[in-house]
DRENKOL-75144 format. One record per residue (C-alpha): y, z, x; residue number from 0. Coordinates in pm, whole numbers, padded with zeros to 5 digits, always signed. Each point is the difference from the previous one (the first is absolute). Layout:
# DRENKOL-75144
{r {Y, Z, X}, NUM}
...
This chain:
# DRENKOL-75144
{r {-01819, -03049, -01068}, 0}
{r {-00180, -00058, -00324}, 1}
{r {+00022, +00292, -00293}, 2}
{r {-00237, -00012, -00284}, 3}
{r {+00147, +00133, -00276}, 4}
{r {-00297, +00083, -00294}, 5}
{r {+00009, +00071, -00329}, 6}
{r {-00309, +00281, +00006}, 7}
{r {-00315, -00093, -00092}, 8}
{r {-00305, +00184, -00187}, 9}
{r {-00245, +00158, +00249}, 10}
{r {-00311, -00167, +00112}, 11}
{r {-00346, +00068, -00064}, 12}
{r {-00141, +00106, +00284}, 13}
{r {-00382, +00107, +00116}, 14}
{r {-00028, +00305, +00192}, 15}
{r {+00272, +00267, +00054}, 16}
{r {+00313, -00093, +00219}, 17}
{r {+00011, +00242, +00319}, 18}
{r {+00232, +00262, -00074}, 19}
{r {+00371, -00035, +00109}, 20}
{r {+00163, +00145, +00293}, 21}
{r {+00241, +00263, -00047}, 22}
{r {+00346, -00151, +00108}, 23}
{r {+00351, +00123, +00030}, 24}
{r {+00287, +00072, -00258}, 25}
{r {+00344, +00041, -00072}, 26}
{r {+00152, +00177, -00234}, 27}
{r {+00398, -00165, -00106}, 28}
{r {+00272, +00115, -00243}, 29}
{r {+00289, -00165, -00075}, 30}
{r {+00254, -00202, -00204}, 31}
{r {-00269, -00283, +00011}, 32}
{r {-00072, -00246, -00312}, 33}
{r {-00269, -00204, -00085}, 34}
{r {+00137, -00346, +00082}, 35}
{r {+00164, +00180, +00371}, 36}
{r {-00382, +00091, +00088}, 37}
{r {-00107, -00355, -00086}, 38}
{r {+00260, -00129, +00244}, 39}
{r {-00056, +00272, +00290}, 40}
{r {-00370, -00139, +00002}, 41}
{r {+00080, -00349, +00019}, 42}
{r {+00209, +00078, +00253}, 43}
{r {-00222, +00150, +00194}, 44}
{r {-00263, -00229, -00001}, 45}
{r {+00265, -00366, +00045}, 46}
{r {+00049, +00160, +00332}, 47}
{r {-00407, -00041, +00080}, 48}
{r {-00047, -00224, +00235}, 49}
{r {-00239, -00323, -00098}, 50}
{r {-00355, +00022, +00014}, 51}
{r {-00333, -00077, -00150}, 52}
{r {-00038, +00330, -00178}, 53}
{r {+00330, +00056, -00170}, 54}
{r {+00048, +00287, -00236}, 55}
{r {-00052, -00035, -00357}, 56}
{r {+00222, +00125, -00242}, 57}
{r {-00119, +00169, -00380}, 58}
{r {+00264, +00153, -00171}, 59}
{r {-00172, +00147, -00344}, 60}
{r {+00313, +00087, -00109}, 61}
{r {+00340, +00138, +00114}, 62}
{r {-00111, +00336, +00122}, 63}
{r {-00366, -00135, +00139}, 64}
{r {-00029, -00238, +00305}, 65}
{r {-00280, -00042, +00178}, 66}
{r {-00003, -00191, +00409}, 67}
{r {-00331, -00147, +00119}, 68}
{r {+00013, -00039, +00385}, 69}
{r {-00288, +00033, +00280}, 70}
{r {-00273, +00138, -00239}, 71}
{r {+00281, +00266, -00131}, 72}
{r {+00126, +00064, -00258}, 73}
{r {+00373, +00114, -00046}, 74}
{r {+00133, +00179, -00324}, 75}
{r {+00366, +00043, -00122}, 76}
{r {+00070, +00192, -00294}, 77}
{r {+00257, +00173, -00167}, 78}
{r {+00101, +00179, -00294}, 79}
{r {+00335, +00207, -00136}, 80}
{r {+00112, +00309, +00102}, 81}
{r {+00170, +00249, -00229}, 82}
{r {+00301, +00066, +00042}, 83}
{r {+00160, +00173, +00308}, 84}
{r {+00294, +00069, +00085}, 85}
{r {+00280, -00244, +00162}, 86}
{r {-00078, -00121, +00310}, 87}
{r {+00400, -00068, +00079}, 88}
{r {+00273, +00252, -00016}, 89}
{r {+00100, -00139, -00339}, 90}
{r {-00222, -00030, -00296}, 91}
{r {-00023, -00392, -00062}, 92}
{r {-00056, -00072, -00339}, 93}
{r {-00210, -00146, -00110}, 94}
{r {-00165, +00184, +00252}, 95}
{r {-00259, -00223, +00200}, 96}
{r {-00393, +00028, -00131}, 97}
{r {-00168, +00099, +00270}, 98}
{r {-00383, -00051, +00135}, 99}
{r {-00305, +00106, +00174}, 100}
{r {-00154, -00306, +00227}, 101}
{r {-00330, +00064, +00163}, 102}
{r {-00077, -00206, +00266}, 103}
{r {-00405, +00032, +00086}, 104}
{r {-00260, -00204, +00271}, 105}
{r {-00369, -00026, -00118}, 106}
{r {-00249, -00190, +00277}, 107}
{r {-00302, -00157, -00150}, 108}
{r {-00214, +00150, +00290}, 109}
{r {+00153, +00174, +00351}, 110}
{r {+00296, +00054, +00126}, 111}
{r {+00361, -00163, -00087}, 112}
{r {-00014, -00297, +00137}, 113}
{r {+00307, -00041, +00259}, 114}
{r {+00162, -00304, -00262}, 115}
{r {-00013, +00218, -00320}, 116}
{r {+00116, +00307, +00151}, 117}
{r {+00337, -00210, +00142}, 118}
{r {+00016, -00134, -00358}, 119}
{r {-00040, +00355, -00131}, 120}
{r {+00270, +00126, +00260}, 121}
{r {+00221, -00298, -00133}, 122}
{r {+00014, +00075, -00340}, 123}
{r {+00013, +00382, +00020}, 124}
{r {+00374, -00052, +00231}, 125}
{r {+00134, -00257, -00253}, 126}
{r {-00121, +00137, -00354}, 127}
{r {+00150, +00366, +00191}, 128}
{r {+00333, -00160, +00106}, 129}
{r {+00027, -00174, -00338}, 130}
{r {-00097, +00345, -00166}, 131}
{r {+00280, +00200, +00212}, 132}
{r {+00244, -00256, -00096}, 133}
{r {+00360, +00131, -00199}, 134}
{r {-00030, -00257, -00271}, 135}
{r {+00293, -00217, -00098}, 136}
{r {+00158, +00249, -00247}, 137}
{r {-00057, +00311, +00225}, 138}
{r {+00205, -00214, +00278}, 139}
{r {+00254, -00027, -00311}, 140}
{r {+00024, +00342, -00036}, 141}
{r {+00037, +00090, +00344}, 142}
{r {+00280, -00236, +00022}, 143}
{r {+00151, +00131, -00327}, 144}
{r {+00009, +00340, +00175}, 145}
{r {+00229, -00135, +00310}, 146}
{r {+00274, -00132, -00182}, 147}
{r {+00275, +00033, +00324}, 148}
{r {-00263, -00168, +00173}, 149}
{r {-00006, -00325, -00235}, 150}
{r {+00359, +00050, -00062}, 151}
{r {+00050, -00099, +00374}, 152}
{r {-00319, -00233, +00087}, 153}
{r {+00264, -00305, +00050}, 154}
{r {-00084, -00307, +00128}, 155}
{r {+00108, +00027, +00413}, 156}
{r {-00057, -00312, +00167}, 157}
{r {-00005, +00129, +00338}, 158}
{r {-00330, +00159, -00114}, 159}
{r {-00176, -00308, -00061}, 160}
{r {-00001, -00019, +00421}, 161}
{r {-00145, +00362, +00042}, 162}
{r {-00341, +00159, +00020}, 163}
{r {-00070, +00389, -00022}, 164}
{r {-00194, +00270, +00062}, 165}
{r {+00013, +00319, -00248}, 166}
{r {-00188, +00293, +00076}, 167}
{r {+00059, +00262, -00251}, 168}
{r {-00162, +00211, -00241}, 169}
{r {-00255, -00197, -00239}, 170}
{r {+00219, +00096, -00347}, 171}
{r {+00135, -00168, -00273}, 172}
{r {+00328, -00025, +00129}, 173}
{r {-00128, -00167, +00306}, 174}
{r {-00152, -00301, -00231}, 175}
{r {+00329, -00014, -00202}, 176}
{r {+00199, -00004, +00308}, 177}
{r {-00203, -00300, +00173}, 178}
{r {+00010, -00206, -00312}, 179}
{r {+00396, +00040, +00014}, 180}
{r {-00008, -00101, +00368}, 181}
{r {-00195, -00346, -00120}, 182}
{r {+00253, -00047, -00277}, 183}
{r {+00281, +00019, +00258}, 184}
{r {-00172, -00247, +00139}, 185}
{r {-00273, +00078, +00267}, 186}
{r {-00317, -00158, -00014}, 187}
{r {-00301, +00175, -00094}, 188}
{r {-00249, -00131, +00267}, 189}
{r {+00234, +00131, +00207}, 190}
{r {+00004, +00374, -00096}, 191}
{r {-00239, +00244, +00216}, 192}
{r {-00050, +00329, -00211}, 193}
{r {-00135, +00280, +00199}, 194}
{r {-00141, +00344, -00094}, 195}
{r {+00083, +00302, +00168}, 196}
{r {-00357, +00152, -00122}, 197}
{r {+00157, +00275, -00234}, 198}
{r {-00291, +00083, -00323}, 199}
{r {+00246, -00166, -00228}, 200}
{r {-00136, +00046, -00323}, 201}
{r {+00026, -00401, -00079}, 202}
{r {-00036, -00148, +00338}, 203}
{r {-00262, -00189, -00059}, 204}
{r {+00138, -00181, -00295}, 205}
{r {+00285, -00076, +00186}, 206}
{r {-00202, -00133, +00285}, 207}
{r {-00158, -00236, -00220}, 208}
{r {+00270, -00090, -00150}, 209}
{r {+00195, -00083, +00327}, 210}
{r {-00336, -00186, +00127}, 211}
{r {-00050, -00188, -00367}, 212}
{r {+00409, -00104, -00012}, 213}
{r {-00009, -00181, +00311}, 214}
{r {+00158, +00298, +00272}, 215}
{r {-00224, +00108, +00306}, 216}
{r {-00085, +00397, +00002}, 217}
{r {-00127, +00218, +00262}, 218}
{r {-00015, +00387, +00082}, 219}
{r {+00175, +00109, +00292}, 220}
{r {-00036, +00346, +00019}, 221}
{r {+00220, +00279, +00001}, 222}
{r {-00217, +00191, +00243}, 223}
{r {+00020, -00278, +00237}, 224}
{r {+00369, +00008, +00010}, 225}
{r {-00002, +00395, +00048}, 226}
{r {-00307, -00010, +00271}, 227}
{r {-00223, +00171, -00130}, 228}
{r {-00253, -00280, -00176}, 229}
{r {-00340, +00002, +00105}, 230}
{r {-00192, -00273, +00181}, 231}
{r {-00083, -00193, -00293}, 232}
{r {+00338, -00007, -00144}, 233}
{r {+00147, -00132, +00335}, 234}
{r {-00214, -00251, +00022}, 235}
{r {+00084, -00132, -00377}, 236}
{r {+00359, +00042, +00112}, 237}
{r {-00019, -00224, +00320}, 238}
{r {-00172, -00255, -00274}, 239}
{r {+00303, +00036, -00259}, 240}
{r {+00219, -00009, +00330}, 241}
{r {-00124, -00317, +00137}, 242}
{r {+00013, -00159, -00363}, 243}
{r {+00341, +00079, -00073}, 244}
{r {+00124, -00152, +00363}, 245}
{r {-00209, -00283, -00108}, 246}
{r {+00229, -00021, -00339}, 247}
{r {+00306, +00055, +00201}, 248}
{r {-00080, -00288, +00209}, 249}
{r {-00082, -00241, -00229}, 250}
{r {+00314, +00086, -00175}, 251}
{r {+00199, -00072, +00354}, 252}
{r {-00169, -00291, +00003}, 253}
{r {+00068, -00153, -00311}, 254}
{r {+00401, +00070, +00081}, 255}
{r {-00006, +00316, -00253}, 256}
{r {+00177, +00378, +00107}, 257}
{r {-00196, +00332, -00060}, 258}
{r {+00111, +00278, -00193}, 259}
{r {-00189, +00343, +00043}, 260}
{r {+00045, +00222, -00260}, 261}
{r {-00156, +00331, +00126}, 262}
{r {-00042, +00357, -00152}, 263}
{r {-00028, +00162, +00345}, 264}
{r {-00162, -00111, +00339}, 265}
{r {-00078, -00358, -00021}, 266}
{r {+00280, -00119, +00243}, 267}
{r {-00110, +00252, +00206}, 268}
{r {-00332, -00181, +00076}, 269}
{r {+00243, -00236, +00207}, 270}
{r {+00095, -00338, -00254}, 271}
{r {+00383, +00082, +00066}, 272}
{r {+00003, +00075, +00368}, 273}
{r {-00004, -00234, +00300}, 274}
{r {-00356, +00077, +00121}, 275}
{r {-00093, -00340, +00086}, 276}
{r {-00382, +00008, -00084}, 277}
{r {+00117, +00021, -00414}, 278}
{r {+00081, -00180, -00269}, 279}
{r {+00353, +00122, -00104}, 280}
{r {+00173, -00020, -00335}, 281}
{r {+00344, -00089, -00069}, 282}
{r {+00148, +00305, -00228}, 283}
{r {-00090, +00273, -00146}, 284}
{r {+00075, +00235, -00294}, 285}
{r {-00100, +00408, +00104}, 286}
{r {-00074, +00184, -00324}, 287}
{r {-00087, +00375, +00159}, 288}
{r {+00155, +00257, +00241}, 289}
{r {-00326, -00003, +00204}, 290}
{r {-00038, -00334, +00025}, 291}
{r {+00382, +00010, +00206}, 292}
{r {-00127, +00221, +00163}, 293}
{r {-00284, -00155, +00172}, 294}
{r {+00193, -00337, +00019}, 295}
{r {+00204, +00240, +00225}, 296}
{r {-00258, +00080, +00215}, 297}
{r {-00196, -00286, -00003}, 298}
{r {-00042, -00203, +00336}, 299}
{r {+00224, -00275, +00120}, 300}
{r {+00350, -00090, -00116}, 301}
{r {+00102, -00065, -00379}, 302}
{r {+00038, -00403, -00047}, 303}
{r {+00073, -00042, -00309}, 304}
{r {+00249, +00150, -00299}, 305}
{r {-00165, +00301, -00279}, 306}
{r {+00160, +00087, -00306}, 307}
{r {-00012, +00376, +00000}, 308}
{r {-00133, +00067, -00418}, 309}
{r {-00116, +00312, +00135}, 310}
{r {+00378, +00184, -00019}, 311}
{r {+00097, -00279, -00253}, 312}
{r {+00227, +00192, -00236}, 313}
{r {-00239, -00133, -00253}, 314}
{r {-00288, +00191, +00127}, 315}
{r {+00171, +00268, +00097}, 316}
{r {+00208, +00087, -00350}, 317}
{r {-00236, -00171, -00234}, 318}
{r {-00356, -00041, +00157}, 319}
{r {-00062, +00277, +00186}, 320}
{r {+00040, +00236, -00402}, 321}
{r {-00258, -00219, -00101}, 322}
{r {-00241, +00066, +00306}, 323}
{r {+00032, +00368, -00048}, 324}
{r {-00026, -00012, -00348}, 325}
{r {-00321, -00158, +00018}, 326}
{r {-00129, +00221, +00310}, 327}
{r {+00053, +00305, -00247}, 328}
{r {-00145, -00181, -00266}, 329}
{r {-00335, -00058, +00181}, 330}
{r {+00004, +00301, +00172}, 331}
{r {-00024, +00181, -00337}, 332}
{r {-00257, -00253, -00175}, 333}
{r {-00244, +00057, +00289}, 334}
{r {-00045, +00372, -00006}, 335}
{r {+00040, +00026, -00388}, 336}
{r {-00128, +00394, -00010}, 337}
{r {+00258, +00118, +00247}, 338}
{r {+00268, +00202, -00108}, 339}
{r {+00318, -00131, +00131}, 340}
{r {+00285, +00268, -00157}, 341}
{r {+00127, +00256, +00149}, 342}
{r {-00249, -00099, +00320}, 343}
{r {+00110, +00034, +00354}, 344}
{r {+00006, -00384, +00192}, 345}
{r {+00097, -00071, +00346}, 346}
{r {+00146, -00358, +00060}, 347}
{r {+00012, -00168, +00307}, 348}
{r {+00282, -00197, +00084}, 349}
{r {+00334, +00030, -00193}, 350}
{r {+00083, -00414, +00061}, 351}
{r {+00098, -00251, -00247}, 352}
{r {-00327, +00051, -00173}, 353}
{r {-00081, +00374, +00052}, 354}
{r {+00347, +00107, -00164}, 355}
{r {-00048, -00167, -00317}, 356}
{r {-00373, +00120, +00028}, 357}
{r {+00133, +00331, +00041}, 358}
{r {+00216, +00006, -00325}, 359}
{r {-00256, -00174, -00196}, 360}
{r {-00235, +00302, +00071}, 361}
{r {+00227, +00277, -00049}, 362}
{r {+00134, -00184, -00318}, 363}
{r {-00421, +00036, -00103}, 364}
{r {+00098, +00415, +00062}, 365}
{r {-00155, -00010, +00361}, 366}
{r {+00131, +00200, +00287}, 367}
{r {+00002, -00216, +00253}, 368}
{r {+00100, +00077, +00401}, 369}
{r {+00131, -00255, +00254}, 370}
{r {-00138, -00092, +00335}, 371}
{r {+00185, -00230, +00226}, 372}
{r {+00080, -00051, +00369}, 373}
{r {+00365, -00103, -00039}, 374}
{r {+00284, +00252, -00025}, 375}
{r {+00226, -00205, -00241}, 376}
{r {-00265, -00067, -00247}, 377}
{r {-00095, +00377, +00013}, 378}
{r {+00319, +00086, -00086}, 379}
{r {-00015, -00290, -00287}, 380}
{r {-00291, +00168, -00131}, 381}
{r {+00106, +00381, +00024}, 382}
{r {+00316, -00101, -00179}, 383}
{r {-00189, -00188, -00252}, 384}
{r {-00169, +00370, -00104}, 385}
{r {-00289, -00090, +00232}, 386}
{r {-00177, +00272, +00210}, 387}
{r {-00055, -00161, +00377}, 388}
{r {-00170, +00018, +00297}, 389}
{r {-00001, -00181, +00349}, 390}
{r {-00340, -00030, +00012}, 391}
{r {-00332, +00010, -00231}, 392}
{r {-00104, +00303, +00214}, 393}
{r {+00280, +00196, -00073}, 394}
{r {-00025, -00085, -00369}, 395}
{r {-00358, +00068, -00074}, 396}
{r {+00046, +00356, +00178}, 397}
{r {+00264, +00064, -00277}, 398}
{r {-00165, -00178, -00281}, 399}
{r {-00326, -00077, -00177}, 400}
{r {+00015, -00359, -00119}, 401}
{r {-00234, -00148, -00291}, 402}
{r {+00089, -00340, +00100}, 403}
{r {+00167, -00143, +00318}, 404}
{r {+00147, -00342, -00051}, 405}
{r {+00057, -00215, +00321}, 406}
{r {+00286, -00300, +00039}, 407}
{r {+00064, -00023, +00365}, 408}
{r {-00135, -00290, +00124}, 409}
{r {-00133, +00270, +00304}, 410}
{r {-00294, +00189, +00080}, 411}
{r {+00142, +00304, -00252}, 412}
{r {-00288, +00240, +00019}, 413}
{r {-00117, +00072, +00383}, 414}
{r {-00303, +00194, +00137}, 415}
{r {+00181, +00285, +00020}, 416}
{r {+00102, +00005, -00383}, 417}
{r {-00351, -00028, -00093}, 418}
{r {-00101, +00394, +00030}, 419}
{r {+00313, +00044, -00198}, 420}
{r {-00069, -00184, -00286}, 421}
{r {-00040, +00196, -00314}, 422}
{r {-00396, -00020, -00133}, 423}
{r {-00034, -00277, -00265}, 424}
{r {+00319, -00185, +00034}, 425}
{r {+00035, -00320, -00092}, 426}
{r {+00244, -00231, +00267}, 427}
{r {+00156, -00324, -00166}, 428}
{r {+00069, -00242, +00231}, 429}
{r {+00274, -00280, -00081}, 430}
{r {+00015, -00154, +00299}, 431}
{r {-00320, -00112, +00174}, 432}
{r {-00002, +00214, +00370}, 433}
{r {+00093, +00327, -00196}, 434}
{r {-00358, +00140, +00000}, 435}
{r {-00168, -00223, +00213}, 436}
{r {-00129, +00274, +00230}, 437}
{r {-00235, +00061, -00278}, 438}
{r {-00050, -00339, -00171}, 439}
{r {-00057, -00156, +00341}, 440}
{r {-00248, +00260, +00108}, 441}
{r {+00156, +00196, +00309}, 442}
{r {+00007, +00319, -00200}, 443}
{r {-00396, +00096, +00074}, 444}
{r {-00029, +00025, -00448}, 445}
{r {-00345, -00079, -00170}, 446}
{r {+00202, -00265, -00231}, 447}
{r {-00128, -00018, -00396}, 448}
{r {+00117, -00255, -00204}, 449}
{r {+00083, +00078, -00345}, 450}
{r {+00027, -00326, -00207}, 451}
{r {+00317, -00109, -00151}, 452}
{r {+00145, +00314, +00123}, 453}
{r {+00034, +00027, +00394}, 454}
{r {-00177, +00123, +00304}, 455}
{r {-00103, +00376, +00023}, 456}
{r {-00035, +00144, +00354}, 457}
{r {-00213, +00322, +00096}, 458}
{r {+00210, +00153, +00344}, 459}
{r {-00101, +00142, +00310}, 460}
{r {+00179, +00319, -00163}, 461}
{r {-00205, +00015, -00312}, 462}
{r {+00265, -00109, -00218}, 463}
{r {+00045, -00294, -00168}, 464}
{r {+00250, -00273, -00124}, 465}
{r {+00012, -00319, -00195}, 466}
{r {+00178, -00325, +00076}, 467}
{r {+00102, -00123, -00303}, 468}
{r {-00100, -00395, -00021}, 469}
{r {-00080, -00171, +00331}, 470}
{r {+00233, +00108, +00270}, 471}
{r {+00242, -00282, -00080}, 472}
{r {+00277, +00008, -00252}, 473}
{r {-00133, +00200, -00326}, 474}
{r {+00192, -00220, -00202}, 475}
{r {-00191, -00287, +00062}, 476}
{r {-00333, +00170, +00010}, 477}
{r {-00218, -00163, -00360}, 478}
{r {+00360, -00042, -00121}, 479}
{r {+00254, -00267, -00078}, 480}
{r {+00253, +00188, +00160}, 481}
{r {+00386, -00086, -00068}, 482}
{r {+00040, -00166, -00388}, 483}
{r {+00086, -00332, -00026}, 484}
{r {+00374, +00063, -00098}, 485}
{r {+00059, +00278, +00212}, 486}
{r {-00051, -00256, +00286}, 487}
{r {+00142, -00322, -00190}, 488}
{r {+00363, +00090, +00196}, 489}
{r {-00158, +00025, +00365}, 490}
{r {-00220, -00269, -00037}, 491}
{r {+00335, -00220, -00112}, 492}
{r {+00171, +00152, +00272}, 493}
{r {-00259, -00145, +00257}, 494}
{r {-00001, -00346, -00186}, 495}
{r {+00373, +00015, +00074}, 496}
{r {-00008, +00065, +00374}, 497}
{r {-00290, -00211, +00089}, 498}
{r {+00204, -00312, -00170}, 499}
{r {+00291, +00073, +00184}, 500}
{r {-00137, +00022, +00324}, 501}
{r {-00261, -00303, -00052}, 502}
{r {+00333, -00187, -00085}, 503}
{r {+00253, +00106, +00258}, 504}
{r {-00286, +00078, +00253}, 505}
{r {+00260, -00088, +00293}, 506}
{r {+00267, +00198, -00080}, 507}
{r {-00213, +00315, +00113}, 508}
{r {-00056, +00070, +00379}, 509}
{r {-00335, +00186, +00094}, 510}
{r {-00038, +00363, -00122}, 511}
{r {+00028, +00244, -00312}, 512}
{r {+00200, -00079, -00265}, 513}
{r {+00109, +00245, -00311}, 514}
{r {+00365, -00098, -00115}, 515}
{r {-00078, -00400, -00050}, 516}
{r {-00268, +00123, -00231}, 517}
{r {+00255, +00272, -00177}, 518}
{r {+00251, -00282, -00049}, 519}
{r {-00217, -00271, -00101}, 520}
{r {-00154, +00295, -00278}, 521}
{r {+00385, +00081, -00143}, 522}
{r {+00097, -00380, +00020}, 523}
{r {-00268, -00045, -00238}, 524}
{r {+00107, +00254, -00256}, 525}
{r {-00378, +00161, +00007}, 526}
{r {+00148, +00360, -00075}, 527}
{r {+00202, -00112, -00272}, 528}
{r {-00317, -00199, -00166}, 529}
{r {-00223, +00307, +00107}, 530}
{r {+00265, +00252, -00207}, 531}
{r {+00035, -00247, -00311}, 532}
{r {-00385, -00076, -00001}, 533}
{r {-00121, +00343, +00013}, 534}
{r {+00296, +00292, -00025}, 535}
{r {+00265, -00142, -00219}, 536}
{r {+00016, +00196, -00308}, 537}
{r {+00212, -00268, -00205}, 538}
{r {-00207, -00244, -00215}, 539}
{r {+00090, -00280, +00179}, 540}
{r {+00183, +00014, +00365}, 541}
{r {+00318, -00141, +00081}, 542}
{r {-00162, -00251, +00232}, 543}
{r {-00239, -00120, -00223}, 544}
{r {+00255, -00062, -00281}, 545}
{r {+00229, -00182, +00294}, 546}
{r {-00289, -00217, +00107}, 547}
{r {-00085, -00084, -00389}, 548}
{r {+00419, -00093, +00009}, 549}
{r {-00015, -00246, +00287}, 550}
């Protein structure tokens, strides 16, 4: 192709007035986005134009005014600075990045877009956005800065340099700090697949782009697809994600490389690690969740291949799963900032892993919170604890009149028989997607509201009313970073741990689920003592620090 690149000229003299010009589209971008970045996101744009007579023509007037001439249109890019807002990473960077306002606008001499400027308008809107959405260099600092485990274990493992993998996981900071560990341990990053599980992550489009602008490939497979109960349209995006990771997979078998999966929940259950012989299978995986074991479990065909079992890692379960509640709390509070919490009667649902230490959080806020589980040990857990229980959410909402009700199953925890019982304004929590589904999937017969930022309110059969609190999926995640950065720095190192060891000793593990390789290959390590000295120690300086400064 040919560019013209002007230097702008005075206007002509012309006789007669010019027809007026045809309203076009806009766009509207903020972001992290200089002066000399725009310049290049244009140019960009326009070296991928393929050659022909009428090649666009460039004017910048300046580093915040650009101006494209193509097809009788006329394209306009300009910017200017934002004030300031606040940071758009967990930690403040500082300086902190200047941010701007792009707008992105079409103007057609006479009639309609034609079909060439409007793909050139399309073009520069998706990469001036993806460059806009961008963490910048020093916000990819700081999120590194805030994983220190992480970096203190991102070795160089050779075996990696022969793997490709697949991560679906939450789109969070700690997810961007824990790929860049996996490529300094050595796996290349054209050979990372990132994919979405479709949670309203507050930054998940910044990560996105930044996974898309580093070099990774980054998809959304959603969560409701896993748990059957997406919609037609999201099916049919998932049978396009599904066919393009098999397509990765493949090429990965056939350039000699192994694939890792590392999955928060239900991805091996789509098939990859079974022996149905119409699939592309993987070669190992890592399982982060309880729920995704579970449907591995019950998924068709026979397990081929070895998973490390993160899910009852003792480094989730001691250390990660504090953090998760802490931050479900956390939200939960932030979200309904004009409810009184103290002294307030909550029912909690589910006394697991993450519904005990949910349960002590809230009655450590002065709540008085009662118990529902189906499992007799756990009950007696919880009534031993100082917890009031109940078998069933029946019998507890005829003894009690919940403000909130929190969910953590994993299971459908409020049926259609629970719904005349529920008290008239509550507001249900879920933590774990299927909780409340018979009313965020629509079998309830509700007139659904949404109220932005806030939840979903529901007008029953029964007059009364009730609010799910974000979108039916984990509240913590709802518009919200979720777990901080070093509350998660000794999981994430945990994982970086096991999926080395099992990329490198890959045939010492037969077919099925694996928990005390991972343990081991955690305490060989020494993570718990570098967790301790890095965060709890109250000495100035820990006694492994000073005997690493002595070797």
């Amino acid at each position: 192709m040919s560019l013209s690149e002007v230097a702008p000229s005075h206007p002509l003299e012309t006789h007669g007035a010019p027809p007026p010009p045809a309203v076009g589209p806009y766009e509207v971008l903020d972001g992290p986005l200089d002066g000399a970045e725009l310049l290049d996101a244009i140019r960009t744009v326009l070296g991928r134009q393929e050659a022909s007579g009428d090649a666009p023509v460039l004017v910048s007037r300046g580093p915040d005014d650009h101006v494209v001439s193509v097809a009788g249109t006329r394209l306009e890019i300009r910017s200017r600075p934002l004030p300031d807002g606040p940071p758009g990473t967990l930690d403040p960077v500082l300086p902190a990045p200047p941010r701007r306002r792009v707008l992105v606008s079409a103007t057609a001499t006479a009639g309609p877009l034609p079909e060439r400027a409007g793909a050139l308008y399309a073009a520069l809107v998706a990469e001036i956005g993806l460059r806009a959405r961008c963490y910048t260099a020093a916000e990819i600092r700081s999120i590194r800065n805030g994983l220190p485990l992480v970096e203190r274990y991102a070795t160089p493992e050779p075996a990696l340099t022969g793997w490709a993998l697949v991560f679906r996981d939450h789109y969070v900071e700690n997810s961007v700090g824990f790929l860049l560990a996996m490529e300094r341990a050595g796996l290349p990053r054209e050979w990372i697949y990132a994919l979405s599980k479709g949670d309203r992550i507050q930054h998940r489009d910044r990560v996105h782009a930044w996974f898309v602008r580093h070099g990774y490939r980054s998809d959304t497979l959603d969560n409701s697809v896993i748990n059957g109960t997406a919609d037609g349209t999201a099916l049919a995006h998932a049978r396009r994600v599904n066919e393009r990771v098999s397509a990765f997979v493949g090429r990965a078998h056939a350039e000699g490389r192994r694939v890792l999966v590392i999955d928060d929940g239900g991805l091996l259950a789509q098939g990859y690690g079974s022996d149905d012989p119409f699939l592309e299978h993987v070669d190992a995986a890592v399982e982060l969740t309880v729920s995704g074991l579970k449907r591995i479990a019950g998924a068709p065909g026979e397990l081929t291949i070895p998973v490390f079992n993160m899910a009852r890692s003792q480094v989730k379960t001691e250390l990660g799963y504090n953090e998760i509640a802490d931050s479900c709390v956390r939200r939960l509070r932030a979200i309904i900032p004009g409810e009184k919490f103290i002294g307030r009667h909550v029912l909690l649902l589910g006394y697991g892993t993450l519904g005990s230490r949910t349960a002590h959080a809230l009655r450590a806020l002065g709540c008085r919170v009662g118990v529902v589980d189906t499992d007799v040990l756990t009950l007696i857990t919880a009534a031993e604890d100082g917890f009031e229980t109940y078998r069933s959410t029946a019998e507890a909402l005829t003894h009690r009149r919940p403000f909130l009700i929190m969910g953590g199953t994993g299971e459908l925890a409020v049926t259609p028989a629970d719904l005349p019982l529920l008290p008239d304004g509550v507001f249900l929590a879920g933590f774990a997607t299927k909780d409340f589904s018979l009313l965020a999937d629509g079998h309830a017969d509700a007139r659904e509201t949404v109220i932005p930022h806030v939840g979903l309110h529901y007008a029953l059969p029964s007059g009364k009313s009730v609010t799910v609190l974000g979108d039916g999926r984990s509240l913590n995640l709802f518009e919200y970073e979720g777990i901080a950065n070093r509350g998660y720095d000794a999981y994430r190192a945990g994982t970086l741990l096991a999926a080395k060891r099992l990329c490198r000793d890959l045939d010492a593990f037969p077919p099925g689920v694996h928990l005390d390789p991972v343990n081991r290959a955690i305490d060989e390590a020494g993570l718990f003592t570098a967790y301790y000295d890095r965060y709890l120690c109250g000495t100035a300086q820990p006694p492994s620090e000073v005997a690493g400064h002595a070797r």
